[in-house]
N, C-alpha and C positions, 0 to 999 in steps of 0.2 A: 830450598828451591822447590821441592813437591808442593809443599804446602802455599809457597806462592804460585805455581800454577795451578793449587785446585780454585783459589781464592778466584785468580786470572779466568778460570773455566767458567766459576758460577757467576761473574761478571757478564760474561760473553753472554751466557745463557739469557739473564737475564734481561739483556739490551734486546736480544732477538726476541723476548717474549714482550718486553715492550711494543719493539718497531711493530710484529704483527697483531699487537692490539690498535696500533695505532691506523693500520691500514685494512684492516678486519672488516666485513660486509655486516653492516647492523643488522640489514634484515636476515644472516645465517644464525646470528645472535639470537636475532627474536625467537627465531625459529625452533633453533637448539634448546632455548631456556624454557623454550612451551612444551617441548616433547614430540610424541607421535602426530606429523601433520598429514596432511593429503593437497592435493591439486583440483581449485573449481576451475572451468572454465568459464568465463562469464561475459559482459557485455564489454568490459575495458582488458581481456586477454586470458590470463591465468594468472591465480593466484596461490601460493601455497598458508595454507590455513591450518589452524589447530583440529585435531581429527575431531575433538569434544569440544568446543567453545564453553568457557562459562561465563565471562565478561561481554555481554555483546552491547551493544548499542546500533538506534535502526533510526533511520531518516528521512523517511517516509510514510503514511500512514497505513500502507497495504501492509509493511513489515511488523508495526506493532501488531497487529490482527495476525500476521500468520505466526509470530515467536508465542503470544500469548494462545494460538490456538496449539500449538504444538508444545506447552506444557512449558513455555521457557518465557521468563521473566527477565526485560532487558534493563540493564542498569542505567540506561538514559535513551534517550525518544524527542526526537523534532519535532512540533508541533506545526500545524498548519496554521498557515497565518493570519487569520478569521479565527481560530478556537483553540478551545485547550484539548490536552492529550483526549482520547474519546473514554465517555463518558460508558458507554455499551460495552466495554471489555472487563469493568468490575472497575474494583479501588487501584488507580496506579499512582497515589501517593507519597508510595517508594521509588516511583522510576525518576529520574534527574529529570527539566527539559534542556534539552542542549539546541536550544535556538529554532530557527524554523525549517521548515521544506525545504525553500530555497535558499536561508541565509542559517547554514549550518556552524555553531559556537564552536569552532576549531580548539578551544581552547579549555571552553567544558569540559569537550571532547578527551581530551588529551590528557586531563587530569582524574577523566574516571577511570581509566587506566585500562583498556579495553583490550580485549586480546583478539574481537571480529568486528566487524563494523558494516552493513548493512544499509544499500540506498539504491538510488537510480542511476542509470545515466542522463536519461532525460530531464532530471531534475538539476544534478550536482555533477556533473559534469568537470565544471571547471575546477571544481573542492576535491577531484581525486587525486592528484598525487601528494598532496599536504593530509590528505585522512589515510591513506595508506602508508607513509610517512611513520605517522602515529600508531594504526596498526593493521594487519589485512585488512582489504578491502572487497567486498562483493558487489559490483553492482550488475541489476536487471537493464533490459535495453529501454524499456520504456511503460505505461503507467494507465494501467485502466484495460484497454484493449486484450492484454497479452496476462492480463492478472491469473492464471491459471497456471500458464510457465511457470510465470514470477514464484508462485506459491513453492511450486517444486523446486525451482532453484533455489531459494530463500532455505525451505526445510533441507536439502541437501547440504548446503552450508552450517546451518546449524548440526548438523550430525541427526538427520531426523528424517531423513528422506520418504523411508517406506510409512513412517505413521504420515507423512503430510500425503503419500499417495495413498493410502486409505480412506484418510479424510476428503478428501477430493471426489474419490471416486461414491462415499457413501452421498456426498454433497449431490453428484451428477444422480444418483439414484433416485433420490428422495424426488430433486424435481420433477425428472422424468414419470415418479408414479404420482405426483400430483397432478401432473398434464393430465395423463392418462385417465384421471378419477374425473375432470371437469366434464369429458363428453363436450356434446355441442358447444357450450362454454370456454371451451378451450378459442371458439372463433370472437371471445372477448376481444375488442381492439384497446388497449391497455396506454396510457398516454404519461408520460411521463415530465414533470415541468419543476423546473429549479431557479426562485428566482435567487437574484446576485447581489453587489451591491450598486452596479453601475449596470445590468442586463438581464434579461430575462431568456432560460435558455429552456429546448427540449432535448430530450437527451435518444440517442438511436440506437442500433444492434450493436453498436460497437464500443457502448460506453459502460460501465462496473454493470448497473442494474439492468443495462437492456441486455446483457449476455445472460443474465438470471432471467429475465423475463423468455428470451429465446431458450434455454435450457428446457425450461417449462414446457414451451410451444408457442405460449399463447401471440397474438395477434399485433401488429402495433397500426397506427394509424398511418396514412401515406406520407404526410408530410415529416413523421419520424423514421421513417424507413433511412430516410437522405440517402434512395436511388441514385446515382451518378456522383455524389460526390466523394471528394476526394477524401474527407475526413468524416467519419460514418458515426464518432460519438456523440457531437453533441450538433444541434444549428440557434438560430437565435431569432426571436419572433420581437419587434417594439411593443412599445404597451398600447398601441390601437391596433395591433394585429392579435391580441392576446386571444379574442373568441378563436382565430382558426385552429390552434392547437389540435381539436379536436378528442377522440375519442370514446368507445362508450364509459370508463372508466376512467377517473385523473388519478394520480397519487402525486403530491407537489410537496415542495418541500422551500427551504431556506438555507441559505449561506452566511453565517455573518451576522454581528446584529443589523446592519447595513441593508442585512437582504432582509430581514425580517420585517423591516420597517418598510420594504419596499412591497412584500408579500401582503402587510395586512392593509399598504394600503390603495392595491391593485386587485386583491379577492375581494373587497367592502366596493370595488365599484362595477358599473353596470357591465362594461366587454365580459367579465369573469361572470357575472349571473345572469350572462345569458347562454353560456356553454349547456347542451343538453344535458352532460353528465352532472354539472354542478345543480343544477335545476331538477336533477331528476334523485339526488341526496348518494351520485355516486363519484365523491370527489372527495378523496383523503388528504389528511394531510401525515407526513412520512420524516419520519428521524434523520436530516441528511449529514449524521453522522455514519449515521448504516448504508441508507444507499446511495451516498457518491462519494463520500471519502473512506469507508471502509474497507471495500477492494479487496478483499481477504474471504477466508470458506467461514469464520464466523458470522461475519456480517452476511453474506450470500445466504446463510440457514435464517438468519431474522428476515431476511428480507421476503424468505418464504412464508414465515411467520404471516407474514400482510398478509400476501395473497392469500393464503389459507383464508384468514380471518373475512377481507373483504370480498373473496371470489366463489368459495368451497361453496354450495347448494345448503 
C-alpha cells in the first residue's frame, strides 16, 4: 500500500509539473533561461531584457552605427531598401541581412536566435508584437530628428550606456571646437541637397546632417532653415527650381542607383551650373551612406571629417 502511494505521489507531482508547464508565461521562460535582466523604458512601454545582450540584431540603419560604434557586433541587420548593409562601418560580412527597414524577415529573424532586438517605432511599428514574440524588443520613437536620444537609448539597451555617453559627448566636443576654429567662417551658409529616385530634396535643422551642421554652428541658407514649417528635416525643390537651393557651399549626395542616375543627370545640366557655389568649385559631392542614412556618432565624426576637409582655412 505505501509503495502504491508513493507511485500515486510522484504521479500527481508529475501531472502538476506538466499542467504548469503547460500554462507557464514564455516570456518568464525567456527570461529565467537568459539570467540577470533589467527593465528599458522605451517608445512601445517597458521591456525586461538581458542585462548583457550578446545575440542582438538591429532594424534600422542608426542602430547598426551605434552597436558597431559601441564595440558590439550584431548578428543580423535590415538593410535599407536602395542599398546594402553600409559600407563605412568596415567588413559586415558576418552580419546576416534580415530583410529591410520597413519589411522586416520575421523569420530570419527568428532563426538567428536573438536574445535583443533593436528598431523604431516609426519604422516597424506594426512588426512589434511578432519581434518581441521572438525576443525583447527596444524601440526608439522616431528616426533622424531625435538620433542622439536614440543613440543613448540603443547603448543602454545594449548594456553600454556610459561608453555611448562618452561617445556622444566627445562627438558634441570635437564639433563645437571646430566651430570655434572657423572664425568668420563659421557665417558659411552651408546647403545641403539629396537627390532621390523619384525627387529631389534639401535637407534642414532637423534632419541627421543638419543637426551636425548646427552642432558646429555653422550657417544654412533660408530656404533650408524651413521657418514655419511643420516638419523641419527635409523640403523638396523640382528639377527647374534646382538653381534656388542656394548656398555658399553645396554638399549633395545620392540615394539609390535611381538617384544616382537622377544626380548625374541634373548636376550635367545648366539650373545646377548655374548655382554660384557650383560655379565658384564649392560644391561636393558627399557619401549618403554617412550623411543621411548613418544617423549614428560614427557617421556624425565622418561627416566632420568633410567639413574639416572642405571648410578648415
Amino acid at each position: 500500500m505505501r509503495s502504491r502511494l508513493l507511485v500515486l505521489g510522484a504521479a500527481s507531482a508529475c501531472a502538476l509539473a506538466l499542467a504548469a508547464c503547460g500554462t507557464s508565461d514564455p516570456a518568464a521562460e525567456r527570461n529565467e533561461a537568459e539570467g540577470e535582466t533589467r527593465t528599458i523604458e522605451h517608445a512601445m512601454g517597458a521591456t525586461e531584457i538581458p542585462a548583457e545582450p550578446q545575440r542582438v540584431v538591429v532594424l534600422d540603419t542608426d542602430k547598426i552605427d551605434t552597436a558597431l560604434s559601441l564595440g558590439v557586433t550584431p548578428i543580423g541587420a535590415a538593410r535599407a531598401s536602395e542599398a546594402e548593409l553600409p559600407g563605412y562601418l568596415g567588413d559586415l560580412s558576418g552580419v546576416a541581412v534580415v530583410g529591410t527597414t520597413a519589411e522586416p524577415d520575421l523569420e530570419a529573424i527568428e532563426a538567428l536566435e536573438p536574445d535583443l532586438i533593436l528598431g523604431s517605432k516609426f519604422r516597424q511599428e506594426a512588426f512589434y508584437d511578432e519581434l518581441n514574440a521572438i525576443a525583447p524588443t527596444v524601440f526608439t520613437e522616431q528616426v533622424g530628428v531625435t538620433w542622439k536620444e536614440n543613440f543613448l537609448l540603443d547603448g543602454d539597451a545594449l548594456g553600454k550606456g556610459e561608453e555611448a555617453k562618452g561617445l556622444l559627448e566627445a562627438y558634441e566636443a570635437r564639433a563645437a571646437e571646430f566651430g570655434a576654429s572657423l572664425g568668420d567662417a563659421l557665417a558659411t551658409q552651408v546647403s545641403l541637397v539629396r537627390f532621390m529616385p523619384d525627387q529631389i530634396r534639401y535637407y534642414g535643422p532637423d534632419s541627421f546632417s543638419g543637426i551636425v551642421l548646427g552642432d558646429v554652428g555653422l550657417a544654412r541658407p533660408e530656404l533650408q532653415q524651413l521657418n514655419g514649417a511643420e516638419d523641419r528635416r527635409f523640403g523638396e525643390v523640382s528639377a527647374e527650381e534646382l538653381d534656388t537651393v542656394g548656398g555658399d557651399v553645396v554638399f549633395y549626395c545620392a540615394y539609390g542607383t535611381d538617384g544616382e542616375a537622377m544626380l548625374a543627370e541634373y548636376t550635367a545640366g545648366e539650373l545646377w551650373q548655374s548655382i554660384p557655389a557650383v560655379q565658384g568649385g564649392k560644391a561636393y559631392p558627399v557619401d549618403d551612406e554617412i550623411w543621411m542614412t548613418g544617423i549614428g556618432v560614427t557617421a556624425a565624426g565622418l561627416i566632420l571629417d568633410d567639413l574639416e576637409k572642405h571648410l578648415a582655412a
